[in-house]
C-alpha positions, -999 to +999 in steps of 0.1 A: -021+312+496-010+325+529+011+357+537+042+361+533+048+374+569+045+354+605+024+387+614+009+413+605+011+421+564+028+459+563+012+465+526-020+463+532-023+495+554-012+513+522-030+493+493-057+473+507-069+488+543-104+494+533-117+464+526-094+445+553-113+464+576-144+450+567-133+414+561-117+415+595-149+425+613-164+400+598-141+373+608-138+381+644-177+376+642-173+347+631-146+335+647-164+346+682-202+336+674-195+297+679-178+303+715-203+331+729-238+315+714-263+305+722-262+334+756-247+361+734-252+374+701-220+390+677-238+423+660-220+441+632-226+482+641-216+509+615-205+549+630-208+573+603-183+601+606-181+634+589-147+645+576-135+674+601-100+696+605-092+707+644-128+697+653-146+716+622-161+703+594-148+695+562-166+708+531-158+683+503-167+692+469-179+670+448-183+676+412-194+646+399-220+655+374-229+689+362-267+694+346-268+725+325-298+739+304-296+740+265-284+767+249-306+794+242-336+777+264-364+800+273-394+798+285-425+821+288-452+817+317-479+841+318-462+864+300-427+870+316-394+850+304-374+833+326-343+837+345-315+813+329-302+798+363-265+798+371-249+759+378-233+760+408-219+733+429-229+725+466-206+714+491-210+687+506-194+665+541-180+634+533-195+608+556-171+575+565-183+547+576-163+524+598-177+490+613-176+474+646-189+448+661-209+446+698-213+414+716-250+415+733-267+387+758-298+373+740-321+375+770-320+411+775-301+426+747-272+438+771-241+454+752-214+438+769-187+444+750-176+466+721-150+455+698-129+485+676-105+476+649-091+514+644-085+531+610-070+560+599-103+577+608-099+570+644-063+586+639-062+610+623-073+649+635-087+654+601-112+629+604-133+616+633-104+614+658-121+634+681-156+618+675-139+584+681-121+593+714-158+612+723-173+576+712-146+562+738-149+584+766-188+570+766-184+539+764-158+537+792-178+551+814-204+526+807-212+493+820-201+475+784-164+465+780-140+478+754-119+461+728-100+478+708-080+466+680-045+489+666-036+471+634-027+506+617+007+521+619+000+554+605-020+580+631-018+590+664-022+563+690-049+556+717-045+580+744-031+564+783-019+577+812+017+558+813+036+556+780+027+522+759+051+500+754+075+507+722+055+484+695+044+486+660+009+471+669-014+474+699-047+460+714-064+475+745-086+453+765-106+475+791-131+451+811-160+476+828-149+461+863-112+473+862-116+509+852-094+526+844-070+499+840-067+484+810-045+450+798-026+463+768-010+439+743+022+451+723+036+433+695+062+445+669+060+436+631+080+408+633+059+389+657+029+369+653-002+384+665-015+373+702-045+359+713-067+385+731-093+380+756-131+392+750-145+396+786-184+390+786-204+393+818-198+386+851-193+349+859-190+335+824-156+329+810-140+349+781-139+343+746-110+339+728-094+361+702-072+347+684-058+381+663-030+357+639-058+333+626-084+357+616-057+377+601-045+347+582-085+339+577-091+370+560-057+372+538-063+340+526-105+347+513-092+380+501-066+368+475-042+395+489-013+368+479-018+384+446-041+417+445-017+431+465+018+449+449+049+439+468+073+457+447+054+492+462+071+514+489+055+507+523+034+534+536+042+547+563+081+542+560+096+512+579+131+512+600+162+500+584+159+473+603+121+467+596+129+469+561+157+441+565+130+416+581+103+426+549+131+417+522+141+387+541+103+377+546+094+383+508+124+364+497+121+331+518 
């Protein structure tokens, strides 16, 4: 069953953003691989951030399972008794794994372009904010394109010189050859989601992204008609006005 929205579903940020994420990669791949094949290749990539506050790691306890000796254990080697030892727990960083896809010719293995959808890692100072905008800084100095894909309300947004347009929902498309311009597509909830560009290398045309239909793709495999709850507050708030068009949208 399809969403209930022409656009982009508000709940799921909230309830279901996890495993979106992953779906969705693995729908633009798909989606992609027919038009870019047999010259280019769609790779699924995984960074592995560690949980950080103002740049510093995060020590996350985790407490799980706690091994202690029997009572009254002893033991006697070559005479001496040992030391019952204290159980303590270690801490520990909490890695995150976020996926991303890179598109790579086939003849020399190339990255020619890098497609982010963002998450609340990417946003968020606690997290890997500032590995992500490191992780950005690279690769826009490199010879590989940049997609990246804002279909997270919650966060700080991408970082640009002029102020973005006033939106709920972003994509930057930064081809290698047009640094540091970048096209930037702006859409508010109540729209349907554009169809984006994928530059590739020089003289070949680009691919096609077509944001609504991999969106609708993915809701529809998922089940979200039903695993996700409607009658929860969406997080983060909407507008007044927002919240008019979500009523109106669930009730049609």
């Amino acid at each position: 069953m399809s969403s209930p929205f022409d656009g982009m579903d508000p709940f799921i940020e909230s309830q279901k953003w996890r495993g979106f994420h992953h779906s969705l990669i693995s729908e633009i791949r798909n989606w992609l691989t027919p038009q870019v094949r047999p010259r280019y290749v769609v790779d699924v990539e995984e960074d592995v951030y560690l949980a950080t506050e103002n740049g510093e790691p995060i020590k996350v306890i985790i407490p799980d399972v706690t091994i202690a000796p029997s009572e009254g254990w002893m033991e006697t080697v070559s005479g001496s008794v040992s030391t019952e030892p204290a159980v303590l727990t270690l801490p520990m960083m909490e890695p995150i794994e976020l996926a991303y896809l890179a598109i790579r010719r086939t003849d020399n293995e190339e990255t020619v372009a890098v497609i982010e959808v963002l998450s609340p890692t990417n946003k968020s100072a606690r997290d890997g904010r500032t590995q992500y905008l490191s992780k950005r800084n690279s690769l826009l100095r490199s010879s590989s394109h940049l997609i990246e894909i804002d279909l997270f309300r919650g966060g700080e947004r991408l970082p640009t010189i002029e102020v973005l347009p006033e939106a709920d929902y972003y994509a930057f498309v930064s081809r290698a050859e047009r640094r540091p311009k970048a096209e930037v597509y702006a859409w508010r909830l109540e729209s349907p989601m554009p169809c984006i560009p994928i530059p590739l290398s020089a003289g070949d045309p680009d691919a096609g992204l077509n944001l609504q239909s991999v969106f609708n793709i993915t809701y529809e495999r998922a089940g979200y008609d039903y695993a996700i709850r409607y009658d929860r507050p969406i997080e983060p708030p909407l507008s007044e006005r927002h919240l008019e068009f979500v009523v109106k949208s669930l009730n049609r």
